[in-house]
C-alpha positions in Angstrom: 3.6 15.3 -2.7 5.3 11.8 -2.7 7.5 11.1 -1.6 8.1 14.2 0.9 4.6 13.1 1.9 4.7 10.1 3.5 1.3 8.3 4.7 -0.1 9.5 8.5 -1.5 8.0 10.9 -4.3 9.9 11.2 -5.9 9.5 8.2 -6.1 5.8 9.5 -7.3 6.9 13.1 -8.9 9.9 12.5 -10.7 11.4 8.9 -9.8 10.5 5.3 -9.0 14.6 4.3 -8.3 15.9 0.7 -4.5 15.7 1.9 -5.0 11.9 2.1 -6.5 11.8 -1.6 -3.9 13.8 -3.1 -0.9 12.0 -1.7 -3.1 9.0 -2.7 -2.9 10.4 -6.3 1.0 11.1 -6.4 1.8 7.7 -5.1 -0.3 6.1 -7.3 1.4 7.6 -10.5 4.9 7.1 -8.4 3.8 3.4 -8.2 3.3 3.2 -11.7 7.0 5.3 -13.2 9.3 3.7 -15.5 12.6 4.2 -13.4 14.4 1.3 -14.9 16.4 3.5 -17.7 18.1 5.0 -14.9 19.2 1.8 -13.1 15.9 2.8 -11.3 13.1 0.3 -10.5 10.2 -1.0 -12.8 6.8 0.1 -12.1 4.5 -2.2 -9.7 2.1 -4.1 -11.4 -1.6 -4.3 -10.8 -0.9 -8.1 -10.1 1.6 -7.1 -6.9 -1.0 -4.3 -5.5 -3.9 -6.6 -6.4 -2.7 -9.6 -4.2 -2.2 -7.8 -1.3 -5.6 -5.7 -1.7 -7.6 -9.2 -1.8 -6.2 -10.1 1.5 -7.2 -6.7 2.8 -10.8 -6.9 1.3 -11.5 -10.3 2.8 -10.1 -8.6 6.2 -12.6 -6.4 5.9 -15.6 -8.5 5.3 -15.3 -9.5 8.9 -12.3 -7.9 10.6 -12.5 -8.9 14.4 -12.8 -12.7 12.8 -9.7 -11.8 11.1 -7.8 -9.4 13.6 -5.1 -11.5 13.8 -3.8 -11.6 9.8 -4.1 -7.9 10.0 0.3 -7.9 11.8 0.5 -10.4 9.0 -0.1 -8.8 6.1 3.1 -6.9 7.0 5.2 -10.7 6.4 3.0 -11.2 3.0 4.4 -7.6 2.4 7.9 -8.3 2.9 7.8 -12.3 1.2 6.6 -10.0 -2.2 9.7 -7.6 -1.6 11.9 -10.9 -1.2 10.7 -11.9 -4.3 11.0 -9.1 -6.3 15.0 -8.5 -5.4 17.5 -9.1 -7.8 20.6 -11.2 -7.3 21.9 -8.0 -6.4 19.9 -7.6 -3.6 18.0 -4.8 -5.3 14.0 -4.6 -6.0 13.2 -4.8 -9.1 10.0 -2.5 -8.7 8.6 -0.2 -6.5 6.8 -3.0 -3.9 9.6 -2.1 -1.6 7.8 1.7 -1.7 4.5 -0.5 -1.3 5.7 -1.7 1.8 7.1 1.0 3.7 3.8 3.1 3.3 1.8 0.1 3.7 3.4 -0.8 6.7 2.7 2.7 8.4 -1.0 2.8 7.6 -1.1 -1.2 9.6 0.3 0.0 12.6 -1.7 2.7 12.7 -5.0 0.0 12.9 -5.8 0.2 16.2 -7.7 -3.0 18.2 -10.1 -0.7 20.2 -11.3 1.3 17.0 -10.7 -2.3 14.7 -13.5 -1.9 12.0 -13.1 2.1 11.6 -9.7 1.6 10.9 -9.8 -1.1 8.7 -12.4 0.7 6.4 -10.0 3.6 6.2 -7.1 1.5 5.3 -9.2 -0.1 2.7 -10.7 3.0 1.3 -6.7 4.4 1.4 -5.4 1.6 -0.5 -8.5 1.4 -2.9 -7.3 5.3 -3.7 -3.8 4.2 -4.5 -5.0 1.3 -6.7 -7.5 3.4 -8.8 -4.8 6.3 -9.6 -2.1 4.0 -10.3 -4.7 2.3 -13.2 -5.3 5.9 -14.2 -1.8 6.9 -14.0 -1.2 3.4 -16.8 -0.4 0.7 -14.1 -0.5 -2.2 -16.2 
């Protein structure tokens, strides 16, 4: 499924379906590969999802307080990319995968429909964080 799927939209705006789950599940255990034997990238570590999950979660305990560190989480996205590059200009890990999809699923978060979005981002990224610990993301 991952990557030829790639996160829509409308699982944001519209219904969590059993498509969303299962390209959930593959990106999860894609999150989680050793590519590094191959001059690929390490896997992402629970501590690199987890940070940016928190800020989500507290989002979500009150999002129209919050609206406005919703376009933000996009920069806190990108500084953890930054930070992961090697002097080669290369990321080390998959958050630059993080962060593509990621970035989707917040510009799909629409002001007018604020909380029903959020809770499907959150339950989204909750999905990719629980089958990424299956999947032996350490």
């Amino acid at each position: 499924m991952y990557p030829h799927v790639k996160l829509k939209e409308k699982w944001i705006q519209d219904q969590i379906t059993s498509e969303a789950v299962e390209w959930s599940k593959s990106f999860g255990e894609f999150l989680q590969q050793d590519d590094s034997r191959n001059r690929g990238t390490k896997p992402l570590t629970t501590s690199q999802i987890r940070k940016f999950f928190g800020e989500l979660k507290r989002i979500q305990a009150d999002p129209e307080k919050y609206k406005e560190e919703i376009p933000m989480l996009k920069a806190k996205l990108a500084y953890a990319v930054g930070r992961d590059k090697n002097n080669r200009g290369q990321s080390s890990s998959k958050i630059d995968k993080l962060y593509e999809e990621l970035e989707t699923g917040l510009d799909a978060i629409r002001p007018e429909h604020l909380k029903e979005d959020v809770i499907r981002f959150v339950k989204l990224i909750e999905s990719i964080v629980a089958f990424h610990k299956f999947y032996g993301g350490k």
